[in-house]
N, CA, C and O atoms as a Maestro MAE file, in Angstrom:
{
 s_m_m2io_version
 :::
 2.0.0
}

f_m_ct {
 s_m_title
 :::
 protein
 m_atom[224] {
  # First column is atom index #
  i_m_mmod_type
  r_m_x_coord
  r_m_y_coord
  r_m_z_coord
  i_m_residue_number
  s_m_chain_name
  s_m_pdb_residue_name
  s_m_pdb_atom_name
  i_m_atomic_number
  :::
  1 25 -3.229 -5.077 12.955 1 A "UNK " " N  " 7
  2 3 -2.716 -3.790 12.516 1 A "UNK " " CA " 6
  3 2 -2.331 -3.876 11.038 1 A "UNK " " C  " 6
  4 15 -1.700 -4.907 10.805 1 A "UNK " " O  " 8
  5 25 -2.491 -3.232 10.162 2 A "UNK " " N  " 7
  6 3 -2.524 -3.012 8.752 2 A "UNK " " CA " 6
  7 2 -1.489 -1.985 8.422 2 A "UNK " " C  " 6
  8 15 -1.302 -0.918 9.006 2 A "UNK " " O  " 8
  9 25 -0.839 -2.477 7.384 3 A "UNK " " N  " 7
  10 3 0.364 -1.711 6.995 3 A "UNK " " CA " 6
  11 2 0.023 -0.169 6.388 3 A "UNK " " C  " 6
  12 15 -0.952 0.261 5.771 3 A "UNK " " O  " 8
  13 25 1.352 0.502 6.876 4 A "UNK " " N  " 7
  14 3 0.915 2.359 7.029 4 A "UNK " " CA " 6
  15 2 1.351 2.496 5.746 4 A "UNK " " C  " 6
  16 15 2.168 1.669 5.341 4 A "UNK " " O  " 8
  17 25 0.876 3.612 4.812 5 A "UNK " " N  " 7
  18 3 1.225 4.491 3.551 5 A "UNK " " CA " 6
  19 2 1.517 6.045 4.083 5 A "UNK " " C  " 6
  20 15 0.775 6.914 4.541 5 A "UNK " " O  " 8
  21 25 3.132 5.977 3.772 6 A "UNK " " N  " 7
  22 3 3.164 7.732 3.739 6 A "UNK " " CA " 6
  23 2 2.459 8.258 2.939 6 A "UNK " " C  " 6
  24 15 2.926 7.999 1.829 6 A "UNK " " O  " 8
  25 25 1.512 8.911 2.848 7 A "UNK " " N  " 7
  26 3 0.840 9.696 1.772 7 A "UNK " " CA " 6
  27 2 1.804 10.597 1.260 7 A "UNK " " C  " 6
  28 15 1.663 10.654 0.039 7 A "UNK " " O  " 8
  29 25 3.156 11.670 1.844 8 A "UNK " " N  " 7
  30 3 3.639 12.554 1.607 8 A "UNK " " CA " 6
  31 2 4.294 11.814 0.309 8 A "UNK " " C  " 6
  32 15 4.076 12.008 -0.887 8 A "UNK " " O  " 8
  33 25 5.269 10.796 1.032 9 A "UNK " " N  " 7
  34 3 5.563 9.853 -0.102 9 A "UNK " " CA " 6
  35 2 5.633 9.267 -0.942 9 A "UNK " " C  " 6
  36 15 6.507 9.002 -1.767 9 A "UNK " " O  " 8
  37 25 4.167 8.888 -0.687 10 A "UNK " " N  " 7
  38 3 3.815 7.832 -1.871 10 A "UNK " " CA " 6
  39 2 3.394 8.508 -3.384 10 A "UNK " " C  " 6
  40 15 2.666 9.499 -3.321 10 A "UNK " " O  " 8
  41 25 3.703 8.154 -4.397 11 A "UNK " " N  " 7
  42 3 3.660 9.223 -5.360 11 A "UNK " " CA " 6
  43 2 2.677 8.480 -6.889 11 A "UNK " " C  " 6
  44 15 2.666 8.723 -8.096 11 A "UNK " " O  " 8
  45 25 1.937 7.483 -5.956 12 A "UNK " " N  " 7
  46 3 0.681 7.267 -6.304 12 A "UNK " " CA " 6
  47 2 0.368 6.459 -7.810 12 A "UNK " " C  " 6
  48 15 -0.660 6.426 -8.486 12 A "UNK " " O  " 8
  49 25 2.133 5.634 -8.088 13 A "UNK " " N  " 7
  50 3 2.321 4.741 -8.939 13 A "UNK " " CA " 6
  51 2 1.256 3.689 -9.199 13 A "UNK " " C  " 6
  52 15 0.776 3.479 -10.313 13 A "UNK " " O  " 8
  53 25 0.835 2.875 -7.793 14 A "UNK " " N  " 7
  54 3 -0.119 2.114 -7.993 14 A "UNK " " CA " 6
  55 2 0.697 0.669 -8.196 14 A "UNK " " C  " 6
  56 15 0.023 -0.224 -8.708 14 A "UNK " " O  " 8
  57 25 1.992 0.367 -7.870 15 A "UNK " " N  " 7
  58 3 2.686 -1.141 -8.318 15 A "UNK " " CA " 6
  59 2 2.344 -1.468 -6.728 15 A "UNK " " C  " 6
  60 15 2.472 -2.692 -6.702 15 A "UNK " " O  " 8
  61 25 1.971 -1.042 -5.357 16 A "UNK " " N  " 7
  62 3 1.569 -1.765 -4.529 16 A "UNK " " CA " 6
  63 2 -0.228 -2.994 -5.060 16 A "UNK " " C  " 6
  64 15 -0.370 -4.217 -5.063 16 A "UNK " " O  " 8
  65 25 -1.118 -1.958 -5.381 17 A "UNK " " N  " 7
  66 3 -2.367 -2.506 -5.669 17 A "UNK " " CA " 6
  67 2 -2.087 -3.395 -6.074 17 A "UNK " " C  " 6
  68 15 -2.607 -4.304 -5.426 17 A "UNK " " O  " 8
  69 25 -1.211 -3.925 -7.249 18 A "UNK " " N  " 7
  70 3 -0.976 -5.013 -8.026 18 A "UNK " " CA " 6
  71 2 -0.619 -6.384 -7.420 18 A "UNK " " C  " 6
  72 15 -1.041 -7.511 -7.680 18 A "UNK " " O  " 8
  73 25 0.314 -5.925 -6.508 19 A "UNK " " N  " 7
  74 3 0.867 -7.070 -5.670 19 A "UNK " " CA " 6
  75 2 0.262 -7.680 -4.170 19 A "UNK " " C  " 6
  76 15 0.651 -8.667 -3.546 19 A "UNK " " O  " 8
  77 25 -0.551 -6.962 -3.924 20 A "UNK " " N  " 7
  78 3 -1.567 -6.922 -2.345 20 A "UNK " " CA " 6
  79 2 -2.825 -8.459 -2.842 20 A "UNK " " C  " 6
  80 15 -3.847 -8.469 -3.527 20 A "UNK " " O  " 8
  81 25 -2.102 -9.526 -2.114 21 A "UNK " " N  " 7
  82 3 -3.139 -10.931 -2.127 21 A "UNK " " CA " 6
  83 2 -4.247 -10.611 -2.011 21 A "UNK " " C  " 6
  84 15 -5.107 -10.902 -2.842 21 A "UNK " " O  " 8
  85 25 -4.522 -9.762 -0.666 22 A "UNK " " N  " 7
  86 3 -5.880 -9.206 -0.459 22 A "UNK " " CA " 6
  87 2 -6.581 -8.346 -0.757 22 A "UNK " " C  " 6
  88 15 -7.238 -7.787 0.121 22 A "UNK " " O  " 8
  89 25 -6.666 -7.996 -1.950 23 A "UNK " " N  " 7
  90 3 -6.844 -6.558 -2.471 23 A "UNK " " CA " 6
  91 2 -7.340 -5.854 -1.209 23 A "UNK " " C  " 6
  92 15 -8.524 -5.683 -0.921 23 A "UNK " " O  " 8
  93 25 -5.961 -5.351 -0.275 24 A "UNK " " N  " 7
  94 3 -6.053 -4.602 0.539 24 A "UNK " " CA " 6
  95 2 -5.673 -3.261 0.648 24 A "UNK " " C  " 6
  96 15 -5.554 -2.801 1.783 24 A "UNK " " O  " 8
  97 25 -5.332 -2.117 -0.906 25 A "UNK " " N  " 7
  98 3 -4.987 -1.394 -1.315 25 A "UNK " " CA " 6
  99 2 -5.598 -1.119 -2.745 25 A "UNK " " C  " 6
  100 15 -5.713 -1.872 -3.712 25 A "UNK " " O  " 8
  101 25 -6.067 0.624 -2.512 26 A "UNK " " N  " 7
  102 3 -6.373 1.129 -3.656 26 A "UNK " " CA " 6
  103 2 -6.556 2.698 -3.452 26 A "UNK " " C  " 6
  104 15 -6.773 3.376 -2.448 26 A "UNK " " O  " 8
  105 25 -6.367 3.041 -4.932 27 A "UNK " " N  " 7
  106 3 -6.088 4.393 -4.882 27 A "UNK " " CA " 6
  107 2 -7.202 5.691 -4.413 27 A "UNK " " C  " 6
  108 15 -8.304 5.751 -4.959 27 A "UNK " " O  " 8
  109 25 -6.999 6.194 -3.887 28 A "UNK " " N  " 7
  110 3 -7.712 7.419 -3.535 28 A "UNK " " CA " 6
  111 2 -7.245 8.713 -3.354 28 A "UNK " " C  " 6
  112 15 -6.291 8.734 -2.576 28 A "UNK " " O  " 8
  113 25 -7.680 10.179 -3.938 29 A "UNK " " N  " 7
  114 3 -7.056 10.751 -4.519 29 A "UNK " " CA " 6
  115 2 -5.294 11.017 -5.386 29 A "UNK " " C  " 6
  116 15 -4.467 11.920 -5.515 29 A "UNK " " O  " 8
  117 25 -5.476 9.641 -5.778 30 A "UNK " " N  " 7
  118 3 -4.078 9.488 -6.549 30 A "UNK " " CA " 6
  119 2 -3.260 9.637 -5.365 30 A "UNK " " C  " 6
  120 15 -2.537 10.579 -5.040 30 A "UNK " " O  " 8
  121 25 -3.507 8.514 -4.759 31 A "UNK " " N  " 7
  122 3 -2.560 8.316 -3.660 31 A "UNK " " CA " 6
  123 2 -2.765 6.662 -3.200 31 A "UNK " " C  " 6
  124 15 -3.895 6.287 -3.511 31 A "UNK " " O  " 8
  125 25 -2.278 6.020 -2.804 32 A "UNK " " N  " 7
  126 3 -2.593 4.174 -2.159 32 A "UNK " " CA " 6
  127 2 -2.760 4.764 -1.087 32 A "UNK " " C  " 6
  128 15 -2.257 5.734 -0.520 32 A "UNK " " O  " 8
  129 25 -3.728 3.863 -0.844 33 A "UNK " " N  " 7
  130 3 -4.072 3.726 0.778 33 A "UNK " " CA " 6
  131 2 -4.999 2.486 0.908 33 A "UNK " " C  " 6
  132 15 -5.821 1.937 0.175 33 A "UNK " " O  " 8
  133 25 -4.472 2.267 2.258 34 A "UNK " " N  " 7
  134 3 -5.074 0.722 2.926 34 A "UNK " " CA " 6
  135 2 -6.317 0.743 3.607 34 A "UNK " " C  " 6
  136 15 -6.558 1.456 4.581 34 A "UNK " " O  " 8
  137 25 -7.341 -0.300 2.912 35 A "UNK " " N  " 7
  138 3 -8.420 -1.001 3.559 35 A "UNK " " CA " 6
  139 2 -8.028 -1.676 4.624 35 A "UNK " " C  " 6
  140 15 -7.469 -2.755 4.428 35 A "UNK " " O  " 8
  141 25 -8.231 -1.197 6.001 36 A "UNK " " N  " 7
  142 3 -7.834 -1.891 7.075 36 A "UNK " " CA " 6
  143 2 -8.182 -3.395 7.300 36 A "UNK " " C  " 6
  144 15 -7.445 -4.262 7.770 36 A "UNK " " O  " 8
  145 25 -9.590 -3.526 6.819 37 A "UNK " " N  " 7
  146 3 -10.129 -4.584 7.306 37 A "UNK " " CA " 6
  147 2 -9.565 -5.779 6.221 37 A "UNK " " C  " 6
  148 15 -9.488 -6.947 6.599 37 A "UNK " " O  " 8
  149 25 -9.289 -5.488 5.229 38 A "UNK " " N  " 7
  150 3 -8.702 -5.970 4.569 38 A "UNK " " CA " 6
  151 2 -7.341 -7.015 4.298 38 A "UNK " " C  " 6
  152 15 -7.228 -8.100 3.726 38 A "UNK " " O  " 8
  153 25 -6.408 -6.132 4.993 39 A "UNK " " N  " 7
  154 3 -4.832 -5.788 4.737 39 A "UNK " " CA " 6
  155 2 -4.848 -7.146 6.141 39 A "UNK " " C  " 6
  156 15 -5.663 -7.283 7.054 39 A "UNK " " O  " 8
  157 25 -3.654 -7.940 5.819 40 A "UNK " " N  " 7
  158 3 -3.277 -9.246 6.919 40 A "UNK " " CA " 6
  159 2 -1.572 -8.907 6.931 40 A "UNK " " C  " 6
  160 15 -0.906 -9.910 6.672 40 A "UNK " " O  " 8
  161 25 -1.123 -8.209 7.076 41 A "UNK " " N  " 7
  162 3 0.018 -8.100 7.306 41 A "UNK " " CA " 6
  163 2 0.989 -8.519 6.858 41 A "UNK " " C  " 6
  164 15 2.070 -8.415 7.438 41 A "UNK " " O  " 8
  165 25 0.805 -9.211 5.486 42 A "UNK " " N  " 7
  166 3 1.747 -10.169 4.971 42 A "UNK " " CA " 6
  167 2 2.830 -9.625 4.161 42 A "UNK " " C  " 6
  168 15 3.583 -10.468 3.674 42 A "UNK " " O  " 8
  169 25 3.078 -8.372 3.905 43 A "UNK " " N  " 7
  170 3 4.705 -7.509 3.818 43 A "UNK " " CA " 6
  171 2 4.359 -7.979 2.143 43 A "UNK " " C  " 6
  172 15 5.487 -8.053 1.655 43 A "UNK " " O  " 8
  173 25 3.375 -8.321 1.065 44 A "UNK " " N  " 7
  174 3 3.885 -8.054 -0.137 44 A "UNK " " CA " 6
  175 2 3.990 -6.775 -0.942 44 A "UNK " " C  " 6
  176 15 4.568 -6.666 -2.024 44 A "UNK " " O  " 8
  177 25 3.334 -5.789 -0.252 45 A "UNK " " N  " 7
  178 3 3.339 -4.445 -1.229 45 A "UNK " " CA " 6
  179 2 4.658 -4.005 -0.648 45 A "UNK " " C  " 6
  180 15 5.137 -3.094 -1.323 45 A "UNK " " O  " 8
  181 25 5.455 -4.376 0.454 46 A "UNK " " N  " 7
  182 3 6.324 -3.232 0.878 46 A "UNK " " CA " 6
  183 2 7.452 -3.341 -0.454 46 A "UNK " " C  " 6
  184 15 8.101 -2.314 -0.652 46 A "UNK " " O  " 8
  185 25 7.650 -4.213 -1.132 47 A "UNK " " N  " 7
  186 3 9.159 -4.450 -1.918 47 A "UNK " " CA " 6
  187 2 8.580 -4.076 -3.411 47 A "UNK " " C  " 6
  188 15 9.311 -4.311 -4.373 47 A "UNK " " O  " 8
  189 25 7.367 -3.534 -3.611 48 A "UNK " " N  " 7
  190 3 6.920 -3.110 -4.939 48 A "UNK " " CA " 6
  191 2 6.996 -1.486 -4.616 48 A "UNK " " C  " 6
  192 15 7.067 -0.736 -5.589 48 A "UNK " " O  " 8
  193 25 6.988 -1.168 -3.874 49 A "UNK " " N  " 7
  194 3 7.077 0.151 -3.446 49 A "UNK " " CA " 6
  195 2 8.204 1.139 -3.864 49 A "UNK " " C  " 6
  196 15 8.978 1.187 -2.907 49 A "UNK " " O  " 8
  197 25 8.714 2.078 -5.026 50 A "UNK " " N  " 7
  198 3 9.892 2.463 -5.549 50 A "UNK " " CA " 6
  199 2 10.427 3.334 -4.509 50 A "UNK " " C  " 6
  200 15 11.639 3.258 -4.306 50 A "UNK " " O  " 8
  201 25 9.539 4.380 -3.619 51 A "UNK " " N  " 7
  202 3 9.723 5.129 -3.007 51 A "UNK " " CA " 6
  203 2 9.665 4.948 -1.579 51 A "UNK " " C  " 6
  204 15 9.761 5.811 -0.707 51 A "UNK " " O  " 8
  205 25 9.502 3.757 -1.467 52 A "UNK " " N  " 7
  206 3 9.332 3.288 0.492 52 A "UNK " " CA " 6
  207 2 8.553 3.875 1.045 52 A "UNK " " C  " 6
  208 15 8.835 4.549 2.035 52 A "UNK " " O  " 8
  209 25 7.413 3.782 0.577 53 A "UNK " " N  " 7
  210 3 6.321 4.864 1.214 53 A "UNK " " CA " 6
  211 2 5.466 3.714 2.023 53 A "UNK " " C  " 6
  212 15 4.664 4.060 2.890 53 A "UNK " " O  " 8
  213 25 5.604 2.803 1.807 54 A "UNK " " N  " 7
  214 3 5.130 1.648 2.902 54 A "UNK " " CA " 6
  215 2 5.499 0.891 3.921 54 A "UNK " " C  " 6
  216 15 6.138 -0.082 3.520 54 A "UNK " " O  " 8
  217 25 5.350 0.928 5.234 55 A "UNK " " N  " 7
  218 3 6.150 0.519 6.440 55 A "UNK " " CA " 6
  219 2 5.023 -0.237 6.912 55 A "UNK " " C  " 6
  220 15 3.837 0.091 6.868 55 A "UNK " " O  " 8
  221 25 5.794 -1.815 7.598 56 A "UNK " " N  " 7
  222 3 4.941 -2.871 8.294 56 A "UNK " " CA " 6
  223 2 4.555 -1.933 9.963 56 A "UNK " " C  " 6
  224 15 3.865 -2.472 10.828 56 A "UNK " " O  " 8
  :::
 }
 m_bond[223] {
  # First column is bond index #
  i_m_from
  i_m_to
  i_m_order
  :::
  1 1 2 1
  2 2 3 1
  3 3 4 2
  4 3 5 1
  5 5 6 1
  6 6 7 1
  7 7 8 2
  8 7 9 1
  9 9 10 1
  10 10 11 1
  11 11 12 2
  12 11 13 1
  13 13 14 1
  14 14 15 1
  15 15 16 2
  16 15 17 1
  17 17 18 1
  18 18 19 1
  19 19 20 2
  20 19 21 1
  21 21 22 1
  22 22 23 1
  23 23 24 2
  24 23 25 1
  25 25 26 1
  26 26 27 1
  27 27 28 2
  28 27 29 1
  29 29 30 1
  30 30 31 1
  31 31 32 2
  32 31 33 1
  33 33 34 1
  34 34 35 1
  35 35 36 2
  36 35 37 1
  37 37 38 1
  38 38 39 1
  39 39 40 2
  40 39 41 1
  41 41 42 1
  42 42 43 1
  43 43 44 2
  44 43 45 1
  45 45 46 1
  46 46 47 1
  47 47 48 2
  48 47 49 1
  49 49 50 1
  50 50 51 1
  51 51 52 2
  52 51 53 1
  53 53 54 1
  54 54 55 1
  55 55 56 2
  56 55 57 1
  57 57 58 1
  58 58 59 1
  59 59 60 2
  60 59 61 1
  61 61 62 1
  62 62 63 1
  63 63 64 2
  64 63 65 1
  65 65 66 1
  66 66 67 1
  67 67 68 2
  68 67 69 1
  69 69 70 1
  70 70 71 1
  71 71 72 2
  72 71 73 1
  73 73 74 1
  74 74 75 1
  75 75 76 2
  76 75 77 1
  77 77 78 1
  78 78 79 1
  79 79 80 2
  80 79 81 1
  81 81 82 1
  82 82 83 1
  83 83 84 2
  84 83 85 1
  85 85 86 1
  86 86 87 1
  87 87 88 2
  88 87 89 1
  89 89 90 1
  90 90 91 1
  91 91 92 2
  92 91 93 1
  93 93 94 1
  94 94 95 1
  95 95 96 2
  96 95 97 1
  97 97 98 1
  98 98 99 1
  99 99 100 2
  100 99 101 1
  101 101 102 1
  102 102 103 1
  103 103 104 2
  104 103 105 1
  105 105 106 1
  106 106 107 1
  107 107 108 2
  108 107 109 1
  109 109 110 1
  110 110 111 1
  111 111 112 2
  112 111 113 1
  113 113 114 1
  114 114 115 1
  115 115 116 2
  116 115 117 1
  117 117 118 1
  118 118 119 1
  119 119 120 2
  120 119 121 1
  121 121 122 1
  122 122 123 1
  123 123 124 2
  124 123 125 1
  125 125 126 1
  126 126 127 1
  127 127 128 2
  128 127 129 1
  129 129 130 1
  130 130 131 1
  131 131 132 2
  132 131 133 1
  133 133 134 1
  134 134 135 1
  135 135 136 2
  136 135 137 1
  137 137 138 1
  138 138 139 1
  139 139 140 2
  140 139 141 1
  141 141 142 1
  142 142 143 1
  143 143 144 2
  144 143 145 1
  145 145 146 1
  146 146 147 1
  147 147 148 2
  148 147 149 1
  149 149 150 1
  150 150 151 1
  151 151 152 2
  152 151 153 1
  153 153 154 1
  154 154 155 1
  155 155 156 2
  156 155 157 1
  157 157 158 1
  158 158 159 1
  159 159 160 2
  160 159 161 1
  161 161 162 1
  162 162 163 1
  163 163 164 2
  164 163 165 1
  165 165 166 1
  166 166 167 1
  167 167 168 2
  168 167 169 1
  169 169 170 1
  170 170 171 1
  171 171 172 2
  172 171 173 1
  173 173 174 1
  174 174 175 1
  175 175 176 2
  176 175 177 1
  177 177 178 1
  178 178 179 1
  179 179 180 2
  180 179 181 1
  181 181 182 1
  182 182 183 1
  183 183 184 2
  184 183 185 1
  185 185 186 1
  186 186 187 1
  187 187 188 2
  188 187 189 1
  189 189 190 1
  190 190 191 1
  191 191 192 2
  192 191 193 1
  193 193 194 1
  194 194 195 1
  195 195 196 2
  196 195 197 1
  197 197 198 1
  198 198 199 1
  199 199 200 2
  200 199 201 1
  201 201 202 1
  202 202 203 1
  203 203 204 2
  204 203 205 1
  205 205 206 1
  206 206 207 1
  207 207 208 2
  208 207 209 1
  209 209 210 1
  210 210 211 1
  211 211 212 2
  212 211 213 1
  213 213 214 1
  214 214 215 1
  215 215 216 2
  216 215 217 1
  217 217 218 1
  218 218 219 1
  219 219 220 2
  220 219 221 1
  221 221 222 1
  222 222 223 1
  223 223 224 2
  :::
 }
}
């Protein structure tokens, strides 16, 4: 299971992409969102996140 992005939330900064080992995040319509197949669960985008728009 791959970590969720509020879209309502997320306000499409982009400091998750930066920090994701797996480049398991990238932007689409100016918003983050997760490559499932990608993403291993390893909780580093959640603490780059200003707005908590990312939940394990």
């Amino acid at each position: 299971m791959a970590v969720t992005i509020n879209a309502e939330t997320c306000i499409g900064c982009g400091a998750c992409i930066d920090t994701c080992p797996t480049e398991a995040l990238e932007m689409k319509d100016d918003k983050a969102v997760v490559i499932v197949d990608k993403c291993v669960d390893c909780g580093a985008c959640l603490d780059s996140c200003p707005v908590e728009a990312i939940t394990l």
